[in-house]
C-alpha positions as a printed NumPy array, in Angstrom:
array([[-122.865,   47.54 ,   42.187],
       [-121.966,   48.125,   45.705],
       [-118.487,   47.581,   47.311],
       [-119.715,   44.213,   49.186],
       [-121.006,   43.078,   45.979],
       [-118.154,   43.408,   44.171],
       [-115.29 ,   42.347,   46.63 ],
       [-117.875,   38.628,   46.306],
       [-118.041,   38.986,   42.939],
       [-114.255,   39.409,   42.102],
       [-113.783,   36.334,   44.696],
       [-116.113,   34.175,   42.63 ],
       [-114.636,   34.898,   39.536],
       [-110.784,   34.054,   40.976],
       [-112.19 ,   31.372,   42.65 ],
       [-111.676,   32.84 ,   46.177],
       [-113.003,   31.376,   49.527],
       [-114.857,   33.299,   52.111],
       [-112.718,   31.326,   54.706],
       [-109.422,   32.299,   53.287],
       [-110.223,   35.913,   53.777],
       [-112.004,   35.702,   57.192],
       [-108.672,   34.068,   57.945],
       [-106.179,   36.741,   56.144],
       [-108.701,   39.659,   58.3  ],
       [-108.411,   37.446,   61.411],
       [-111.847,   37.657,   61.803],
       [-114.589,   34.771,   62.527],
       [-115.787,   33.22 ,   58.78 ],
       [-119.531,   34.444,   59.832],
       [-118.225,   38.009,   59.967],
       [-117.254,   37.826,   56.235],
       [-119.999,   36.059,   55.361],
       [-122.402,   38.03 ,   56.617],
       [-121.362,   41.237,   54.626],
       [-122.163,   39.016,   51.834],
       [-125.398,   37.287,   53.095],
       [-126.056,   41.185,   54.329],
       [-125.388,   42.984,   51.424],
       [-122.97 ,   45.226,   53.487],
       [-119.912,   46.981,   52.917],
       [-116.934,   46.14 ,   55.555],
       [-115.429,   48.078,   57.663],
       [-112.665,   50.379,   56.408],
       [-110.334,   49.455,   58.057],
       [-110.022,   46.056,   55.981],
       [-109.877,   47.829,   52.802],
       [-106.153,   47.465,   52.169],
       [-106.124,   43.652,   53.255],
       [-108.883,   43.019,   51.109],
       [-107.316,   44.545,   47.993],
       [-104.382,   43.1  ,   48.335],
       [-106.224,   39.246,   48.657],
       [-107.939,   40.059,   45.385],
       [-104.894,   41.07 ,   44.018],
       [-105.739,   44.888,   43.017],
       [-104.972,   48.069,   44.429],
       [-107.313,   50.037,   46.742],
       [-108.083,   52.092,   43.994],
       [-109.638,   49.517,   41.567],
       [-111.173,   47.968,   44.563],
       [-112.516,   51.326,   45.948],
       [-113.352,   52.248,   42.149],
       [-114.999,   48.919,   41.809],
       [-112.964,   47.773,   38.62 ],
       [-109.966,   45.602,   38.48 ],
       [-107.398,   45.732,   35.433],
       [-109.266,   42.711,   33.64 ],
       [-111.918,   44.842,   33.65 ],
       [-112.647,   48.106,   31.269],
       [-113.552,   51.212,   32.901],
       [-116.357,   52.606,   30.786],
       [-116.185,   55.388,   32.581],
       [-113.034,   56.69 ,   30.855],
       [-114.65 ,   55.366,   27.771],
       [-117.919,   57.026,   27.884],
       [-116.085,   60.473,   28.927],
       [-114.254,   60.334,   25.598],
       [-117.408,   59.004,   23.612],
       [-119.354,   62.042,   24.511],
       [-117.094,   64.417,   23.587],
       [-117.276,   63.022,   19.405],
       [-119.306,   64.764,   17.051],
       [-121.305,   62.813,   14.665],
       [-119.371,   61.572,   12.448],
       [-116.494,   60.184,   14.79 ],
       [-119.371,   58.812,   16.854],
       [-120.551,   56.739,   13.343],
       [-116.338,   56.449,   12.711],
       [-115.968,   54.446,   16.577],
       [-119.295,   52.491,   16.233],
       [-117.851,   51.268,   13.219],
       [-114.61 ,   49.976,   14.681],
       [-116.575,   48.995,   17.593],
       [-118.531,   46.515,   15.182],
       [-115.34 ,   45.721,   13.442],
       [-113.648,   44.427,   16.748],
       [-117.004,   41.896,   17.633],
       [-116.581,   40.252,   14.544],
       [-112.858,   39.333,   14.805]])
């Protein structure tokens, strides 16, 4: 997932408008839109405004998580580093936790 797609993503999910950014970035609405109609990442310079209107930091915006989000990153580093039988020992857990 791309920057552009997840900035519109994140927006959907809090229920944030296009125009309310566009606004924030004192830009025209079509501007914003357009990365989104484009498939574009914006300009750089807007990366600290947008963070802050999707209420992140520029890291999980830049890293393309947010804290409501896990980072399976981190979690897959760990995960390959088990042998066997903690690998069985976590799946386990792992199936435990679904059925709660």
């Amino acid at each position: 997932m791309n920057l552009s797609t997840f900035i519109f993503s994140t927006m959907d999910s809090k229920n944030l408008k296009i125009a309310d950014l566009a606004k924030l970035l004192n830009l025209p609405h079509g501007s914003v839109s357009s990365w989104k109609q484009r498939n574009t990442d914006p300009p750089t310079k807007y990366i600290s405004q947008i963070a802050l209107f999707l209420d992140m930091s520029i890291e999980e915006l830049l890293a393309h998580t947010s804290s409501e989000e896990p980072n399976n990153d981190i979690f897959n580093e760990y995960y390959q580093k088990l042998d066997a039988e903690q690998t069985h020992h976590v799946v386990s857990l792992m199936e435990d936790l679904t059925n709660i």
